[in-house]
C-alpha positions as CSV (number, residue, x, y, z in Angstrom):
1,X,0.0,0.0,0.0
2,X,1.0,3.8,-0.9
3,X,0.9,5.3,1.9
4,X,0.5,9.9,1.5
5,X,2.1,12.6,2.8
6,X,-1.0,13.4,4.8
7,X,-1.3,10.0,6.6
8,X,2.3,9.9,7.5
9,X,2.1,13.4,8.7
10,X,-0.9,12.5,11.3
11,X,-2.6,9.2,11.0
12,X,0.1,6.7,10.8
13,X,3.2,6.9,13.5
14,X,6.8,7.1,11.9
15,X,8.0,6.5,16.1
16,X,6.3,5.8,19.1
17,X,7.6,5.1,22.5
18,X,6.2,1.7,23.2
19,X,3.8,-0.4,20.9
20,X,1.1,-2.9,22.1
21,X,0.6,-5.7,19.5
22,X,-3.4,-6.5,20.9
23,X,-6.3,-4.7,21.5
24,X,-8.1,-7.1,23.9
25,X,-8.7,-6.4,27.4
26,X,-5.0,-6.9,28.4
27,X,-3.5,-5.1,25.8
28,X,-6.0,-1.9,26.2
29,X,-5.7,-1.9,30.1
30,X,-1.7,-2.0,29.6
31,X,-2.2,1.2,27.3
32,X,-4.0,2.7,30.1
33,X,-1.3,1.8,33.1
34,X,1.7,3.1,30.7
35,X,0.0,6.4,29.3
36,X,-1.4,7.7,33.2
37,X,2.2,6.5,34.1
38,X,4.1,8.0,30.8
39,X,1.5,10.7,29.2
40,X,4.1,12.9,27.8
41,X,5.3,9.6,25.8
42,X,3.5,8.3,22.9
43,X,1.6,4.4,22.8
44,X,0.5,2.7,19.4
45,X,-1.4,-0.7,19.7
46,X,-1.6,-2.6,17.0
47,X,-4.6,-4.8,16.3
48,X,-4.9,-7.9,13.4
49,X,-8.5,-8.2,12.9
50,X,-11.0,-5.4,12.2
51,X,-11.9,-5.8,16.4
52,X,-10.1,-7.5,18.9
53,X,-9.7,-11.3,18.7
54,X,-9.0,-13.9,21.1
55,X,-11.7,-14.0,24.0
56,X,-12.3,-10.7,25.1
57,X,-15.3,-10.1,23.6
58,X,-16.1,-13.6,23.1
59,X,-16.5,-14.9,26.7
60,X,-19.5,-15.5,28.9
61,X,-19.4,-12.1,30.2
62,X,-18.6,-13.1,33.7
63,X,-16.5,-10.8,36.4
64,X,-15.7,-13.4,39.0
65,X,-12.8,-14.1,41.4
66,X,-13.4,-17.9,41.4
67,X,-15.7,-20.4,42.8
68,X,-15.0,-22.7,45.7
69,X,-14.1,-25.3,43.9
70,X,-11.9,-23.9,41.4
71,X,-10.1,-22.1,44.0
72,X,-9.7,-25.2,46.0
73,X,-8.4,-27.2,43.2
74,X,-5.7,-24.2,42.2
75,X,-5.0,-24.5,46.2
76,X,-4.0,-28.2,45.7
77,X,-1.8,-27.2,42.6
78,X,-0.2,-23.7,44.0
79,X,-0.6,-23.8,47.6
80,X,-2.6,-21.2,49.4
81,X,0.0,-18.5,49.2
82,X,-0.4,-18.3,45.6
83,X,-3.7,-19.0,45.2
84,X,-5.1,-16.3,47.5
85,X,-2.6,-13.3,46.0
86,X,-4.4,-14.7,42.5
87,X,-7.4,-14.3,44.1
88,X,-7.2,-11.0,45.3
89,X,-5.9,-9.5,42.3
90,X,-9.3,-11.2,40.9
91,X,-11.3,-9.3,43.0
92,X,-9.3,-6.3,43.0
93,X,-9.5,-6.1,39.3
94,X,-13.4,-6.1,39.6
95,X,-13.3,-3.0,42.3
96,X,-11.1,-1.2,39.7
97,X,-14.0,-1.8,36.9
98,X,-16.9,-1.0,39.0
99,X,-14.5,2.8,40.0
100,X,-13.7,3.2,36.2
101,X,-16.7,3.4,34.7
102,X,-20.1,3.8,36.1
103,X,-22.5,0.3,35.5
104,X,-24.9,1.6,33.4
105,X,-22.2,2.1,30.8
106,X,-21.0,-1.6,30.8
107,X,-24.0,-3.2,31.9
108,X,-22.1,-4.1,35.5
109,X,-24.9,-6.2,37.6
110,X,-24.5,-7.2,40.8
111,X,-26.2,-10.4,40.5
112,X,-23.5,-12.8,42.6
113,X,-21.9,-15.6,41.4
114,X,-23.2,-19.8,42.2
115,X,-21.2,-22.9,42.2
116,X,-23.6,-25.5,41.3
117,X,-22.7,-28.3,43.6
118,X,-23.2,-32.4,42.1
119,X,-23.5,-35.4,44.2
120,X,-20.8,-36.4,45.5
121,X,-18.7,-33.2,45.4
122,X,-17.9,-32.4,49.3
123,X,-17.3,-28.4,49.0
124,X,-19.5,-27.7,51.5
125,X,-18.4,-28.6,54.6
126,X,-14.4,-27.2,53.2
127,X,-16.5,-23.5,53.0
128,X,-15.3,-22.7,56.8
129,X,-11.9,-22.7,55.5
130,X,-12.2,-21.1,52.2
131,X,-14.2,-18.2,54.2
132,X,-11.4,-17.7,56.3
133,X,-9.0,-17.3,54.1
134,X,-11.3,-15.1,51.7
135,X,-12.4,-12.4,54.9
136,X,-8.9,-9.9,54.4
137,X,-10.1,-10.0,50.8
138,X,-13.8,-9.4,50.1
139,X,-14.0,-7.9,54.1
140,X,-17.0,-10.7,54.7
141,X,-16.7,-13.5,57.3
142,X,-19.2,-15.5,55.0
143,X,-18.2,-14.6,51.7
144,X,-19.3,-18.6,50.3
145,X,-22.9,-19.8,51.8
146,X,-25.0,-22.2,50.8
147,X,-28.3,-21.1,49.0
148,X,-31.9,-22.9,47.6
149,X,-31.2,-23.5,43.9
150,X,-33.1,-21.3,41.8
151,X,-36.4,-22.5,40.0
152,X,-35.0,-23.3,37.2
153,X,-31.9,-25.6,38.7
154,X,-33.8,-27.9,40.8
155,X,-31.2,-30.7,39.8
156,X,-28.4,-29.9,41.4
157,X,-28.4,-30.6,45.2
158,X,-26.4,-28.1,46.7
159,X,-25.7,-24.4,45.4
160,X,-23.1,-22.1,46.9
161,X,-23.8,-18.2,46.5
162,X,-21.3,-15.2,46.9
163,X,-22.5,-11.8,46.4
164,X,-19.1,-10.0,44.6
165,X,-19.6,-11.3,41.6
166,X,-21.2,-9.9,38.9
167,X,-22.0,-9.9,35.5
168,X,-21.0,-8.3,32.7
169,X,-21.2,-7.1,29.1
170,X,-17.7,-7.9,27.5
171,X,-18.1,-5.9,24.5
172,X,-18.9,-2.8,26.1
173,X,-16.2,-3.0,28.7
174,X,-13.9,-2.8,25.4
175,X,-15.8,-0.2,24.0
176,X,-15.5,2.2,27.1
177,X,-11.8,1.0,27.3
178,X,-11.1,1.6,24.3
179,X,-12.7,5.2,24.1
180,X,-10.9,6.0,27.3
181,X,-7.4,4.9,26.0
182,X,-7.7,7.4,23.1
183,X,-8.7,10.3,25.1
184,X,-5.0,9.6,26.9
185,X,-4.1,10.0,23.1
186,X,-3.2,6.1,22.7
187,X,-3.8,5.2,18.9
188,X,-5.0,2.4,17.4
189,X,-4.4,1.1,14.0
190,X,-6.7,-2.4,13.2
191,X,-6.0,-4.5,10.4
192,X,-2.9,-4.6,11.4
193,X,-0.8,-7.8,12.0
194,X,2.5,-7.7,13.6
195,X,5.3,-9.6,11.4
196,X,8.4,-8.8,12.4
197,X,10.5,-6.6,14.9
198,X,14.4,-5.7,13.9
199,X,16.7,-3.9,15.6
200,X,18.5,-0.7,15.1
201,X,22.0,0.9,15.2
202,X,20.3,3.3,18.0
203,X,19.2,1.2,20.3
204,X,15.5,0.8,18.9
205,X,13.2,-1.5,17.1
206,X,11.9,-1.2,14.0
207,X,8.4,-3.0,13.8
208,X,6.9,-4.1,10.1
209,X,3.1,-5.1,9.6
210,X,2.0,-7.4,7.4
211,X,0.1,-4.8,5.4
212,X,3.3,-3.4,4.7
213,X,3.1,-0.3,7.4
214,X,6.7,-0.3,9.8
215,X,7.1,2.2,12.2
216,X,10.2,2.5,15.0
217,X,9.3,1.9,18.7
218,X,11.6,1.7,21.7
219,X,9.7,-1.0,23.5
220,X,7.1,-3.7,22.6
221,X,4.7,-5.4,24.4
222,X,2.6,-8.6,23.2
223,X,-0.7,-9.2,24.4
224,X,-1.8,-11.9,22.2
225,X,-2.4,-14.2,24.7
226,X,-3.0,-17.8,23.2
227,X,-1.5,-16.6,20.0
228,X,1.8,-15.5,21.5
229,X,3.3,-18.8,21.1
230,X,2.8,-18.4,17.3
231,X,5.6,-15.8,17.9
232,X,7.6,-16.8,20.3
233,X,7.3,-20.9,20.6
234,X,9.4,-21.5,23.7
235,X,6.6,-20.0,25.7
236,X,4.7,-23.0,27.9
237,X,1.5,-20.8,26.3
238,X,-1.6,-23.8,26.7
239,X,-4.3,-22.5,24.2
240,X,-7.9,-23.2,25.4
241,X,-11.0,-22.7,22.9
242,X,-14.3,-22.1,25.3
243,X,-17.6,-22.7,22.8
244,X,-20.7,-20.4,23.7
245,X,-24.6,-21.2,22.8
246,X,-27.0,-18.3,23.3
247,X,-30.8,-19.2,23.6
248,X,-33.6,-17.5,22.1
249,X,-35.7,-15.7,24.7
250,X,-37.3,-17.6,27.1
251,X,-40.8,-17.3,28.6
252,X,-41.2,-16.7,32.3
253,X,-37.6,-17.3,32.6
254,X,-36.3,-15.7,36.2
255,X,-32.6,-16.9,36.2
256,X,-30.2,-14.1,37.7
257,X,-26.6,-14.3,38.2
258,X,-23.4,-15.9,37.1
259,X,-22.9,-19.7,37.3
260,X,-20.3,-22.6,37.2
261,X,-20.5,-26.1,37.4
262,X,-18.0,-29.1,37.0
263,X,-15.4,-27.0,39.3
264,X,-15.7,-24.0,36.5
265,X,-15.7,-26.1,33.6
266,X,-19.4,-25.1,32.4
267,X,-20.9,-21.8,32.7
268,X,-23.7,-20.3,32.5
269,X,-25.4,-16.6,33.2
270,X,-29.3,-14.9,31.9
271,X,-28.8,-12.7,29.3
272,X,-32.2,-10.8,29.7
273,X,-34.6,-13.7,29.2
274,X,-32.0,-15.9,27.7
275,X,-29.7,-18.6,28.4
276,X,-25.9,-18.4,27.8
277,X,-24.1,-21.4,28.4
278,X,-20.4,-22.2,27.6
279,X,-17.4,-24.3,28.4
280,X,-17.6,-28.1,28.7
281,X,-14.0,-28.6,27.3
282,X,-13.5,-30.8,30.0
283,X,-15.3,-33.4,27.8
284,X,-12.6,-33.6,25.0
285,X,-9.7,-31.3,26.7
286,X,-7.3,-32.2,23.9
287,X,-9.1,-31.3,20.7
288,X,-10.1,-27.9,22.8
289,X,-6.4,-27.2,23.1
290,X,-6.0,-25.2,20.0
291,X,-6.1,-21.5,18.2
292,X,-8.5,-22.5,15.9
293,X,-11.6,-20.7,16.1
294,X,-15.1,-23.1,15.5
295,X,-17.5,-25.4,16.9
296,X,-16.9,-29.2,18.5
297,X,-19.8,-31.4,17.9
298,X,-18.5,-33.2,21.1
299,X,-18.6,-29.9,23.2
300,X,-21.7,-28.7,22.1
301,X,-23.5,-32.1,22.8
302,X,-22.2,-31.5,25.9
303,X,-23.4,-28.5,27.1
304,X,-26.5,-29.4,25.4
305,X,-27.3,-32.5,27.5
306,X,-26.3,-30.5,30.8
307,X,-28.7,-28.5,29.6
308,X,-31.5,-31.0,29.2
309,X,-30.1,-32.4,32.3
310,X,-30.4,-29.6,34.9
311,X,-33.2,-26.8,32.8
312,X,-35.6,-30.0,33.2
313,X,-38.8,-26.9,33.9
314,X,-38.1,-25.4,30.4
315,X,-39.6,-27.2,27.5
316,X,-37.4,-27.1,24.3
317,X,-34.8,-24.3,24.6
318,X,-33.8,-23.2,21.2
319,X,-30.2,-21.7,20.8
320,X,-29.9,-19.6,18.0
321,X,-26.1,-18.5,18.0
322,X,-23.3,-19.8,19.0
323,X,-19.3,-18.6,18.9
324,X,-15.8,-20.1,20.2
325,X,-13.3,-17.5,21.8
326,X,-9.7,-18.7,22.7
327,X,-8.5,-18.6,26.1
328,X,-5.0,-19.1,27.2
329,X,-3.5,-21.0,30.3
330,X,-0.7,-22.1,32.2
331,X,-0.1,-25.2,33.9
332,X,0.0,-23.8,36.9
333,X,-2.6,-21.3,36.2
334,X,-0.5,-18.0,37.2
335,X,-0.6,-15.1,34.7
336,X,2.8,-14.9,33.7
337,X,4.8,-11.3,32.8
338,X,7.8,-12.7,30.5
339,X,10.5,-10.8,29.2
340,X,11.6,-11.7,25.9
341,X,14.4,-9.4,25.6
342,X,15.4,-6.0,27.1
343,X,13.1,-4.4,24.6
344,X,10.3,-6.6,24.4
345,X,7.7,-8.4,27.1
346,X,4.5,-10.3,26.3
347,X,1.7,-10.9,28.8
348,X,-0.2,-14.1,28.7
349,X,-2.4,-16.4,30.5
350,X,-5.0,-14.9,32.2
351,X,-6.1,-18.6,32.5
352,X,-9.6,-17.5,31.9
353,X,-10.1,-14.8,33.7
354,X,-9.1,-12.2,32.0
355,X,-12.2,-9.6,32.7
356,X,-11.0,-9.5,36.3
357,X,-7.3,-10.4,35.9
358,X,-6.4,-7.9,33.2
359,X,-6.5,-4.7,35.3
360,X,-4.6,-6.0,37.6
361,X,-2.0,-7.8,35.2
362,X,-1.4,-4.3,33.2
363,X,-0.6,-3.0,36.8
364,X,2.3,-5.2,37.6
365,X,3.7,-5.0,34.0
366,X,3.8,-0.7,34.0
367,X,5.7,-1.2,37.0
368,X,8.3,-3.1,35.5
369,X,8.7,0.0,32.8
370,X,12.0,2.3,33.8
């Protein structure tokens, strides 16, 4: 592509100070840390598709910290130590959202979050504990009790309730990110893949797009979570694809809140009067360890019998879309800040959490920047 006079004079960047390649969640919030940090020095993210890809706008829309058992089974891979300061940067990272921006503007219910306990699973009588633990966090002595399923989950025998989660609408948390990033005068070019970074004589990096824009930068940060390991393939980067079905509405349906099952594998929240449920990739873990966006039969005959299964008051639920967003995790599910080289660092893993996580993450990275 020609590129004119006028757009190199204003809209495209011959230097910046640092470029973001990702305009997800992680890579927006980073631009946000570095420019209230830096704002005399200039920040260019660079985004592949025409909107950000990856999960950030293609997740369930959830802004939760963790439910019991999720957070019990990290404590028997990570310890308690670990798990808790994950934890709490969870639930910070909420608190941060709900002081950004004001609910209306990202949809931000308070609607608390369930585990859906099956027989057999003994979380219940572990809640004492996890409560303890959990008080210097969310400030509650009781922040897991027990609960009457709602109408509509009559199935499951136990349900466990905390009242700091929340739901959410992911692509208007982008949207009001992203607006708010380029009032701090961060630009963002999409359609626009990075290829290649070299370096200069003068101690800088010259980055080249695959549409054929380059641009010199003094710093680069990747935020391209499951797809970073397409860059850099040393990184222990464990892609996850998470498949979504969304129901047409659903008459006299009164579910409210944010909901896991199968210790976090399946999820599922109201969207108005409809159903969203996603995950299951439990059921063929291997297949669902890749990049590639689309639809397993397997998965989605999964979450459509735990549908059947538990939803046994609502007659024939249609689902009329459905979508696949790629997570990213690590095998010990910690996010991970890794420096590549002196000028370059990525940020990955989020490990499906990345609405919470991210604000948090982007935090700990700016204060890594001299």
């Amino acid at each position: 592509m020609e590129i004119s006079y006028w757009e190199k004079d204003i809209l495209l960047p011959s230097e910046v100070d640092i470029c973001i390649v990702g305009a997800g969640l992680t890579g927006l919030w980073s631009a946000y840390e570095y420019a209230k940090k830096y704002p005399e020095n200039t920040v260019l993210i660079i985004e592949k598709g025409i909107i950000p890809q990856g999960a950030s706008t293609r997740n369930a829309g959830f802004a939760c910290f963790g439910s019991p058992s999720e957070i019990l089974y990290d404590i028997s891979i990570n310890g308690v130590e670990k798990t808790m300061q994950v934890v709490k940067e969870r639930f910070c990272g909420i608190q941060k959202i709900k002081h950004l921006f004001p609910k209306y503007l990202i949809d931000y219910e308070d609607c608390g979050g369930y585990d859906c306990l099956g027989i057999g699973e003994k979380i219940v009588e572990q809640l004492p504990f996890l409560n303890n633990l959990l008080a210097p966090i969310t400030g509650s002595p009781n922040t897991f009790y027990t609960v009457a399923a709602p109408k509509e989950l009559q199935s499951f025998p136990c349900v466990v309730k905390n009242d700091f989660e929340a739901s959410i609408h992911s692509g208007k948390l982008v949207k009001a990110l992203t607006e708010l990033v380029k009032q701090m005068s961060v630009q963002i070019l999409y359609g626009t893949a990075f290829e290649k970074s070299e370096n200069l004589k003068n101690d800088k990096l010259v980055v080249k797009s695959s549409n054929g824009f380059s641009f010199i930068t003094s710093h680069i940060l990747f935020t391209t979570n499951a797809f970073t390991q397409g860059l850099f393939p040393k990184l222990n980067v464990l892609p996850g694809r998470g498949l979504m079905l969304l129901s047409a509405p659903i008459d006299n349906f009164t579910l409210n809140g944010t909901f896991h099952a199968e210790e976090g594998f399946i999820y599922f929240r109201n969207i108005g009067k409809r159903l969203l449920i996603g995950g299951a990739r439990n059921k063929n873990i291997i297949a669902e360890t890749t990049t590639e966006f689309g639809v397993n039969t397997l998965i989605k005959d999964a979450l459509l019998a735990f549908t059947k299964k538990h939803f046994t008051q609502i007659k024939d639920i249609i689902f009329e879309s459905e979508w696949s967003g790629i997570m990213a995790f690590t095998p010990t599910k910690l996010a991970e800040i890794v420096q590549i080289n002196p000028k370059q660092q990525a940020i990955i893993c989020c490990n499906g959490m990345g609405v919470a996580l991210s604000p948090i993450i982007a935090e700990h990275w700016v204060s890594t920047m001299q």
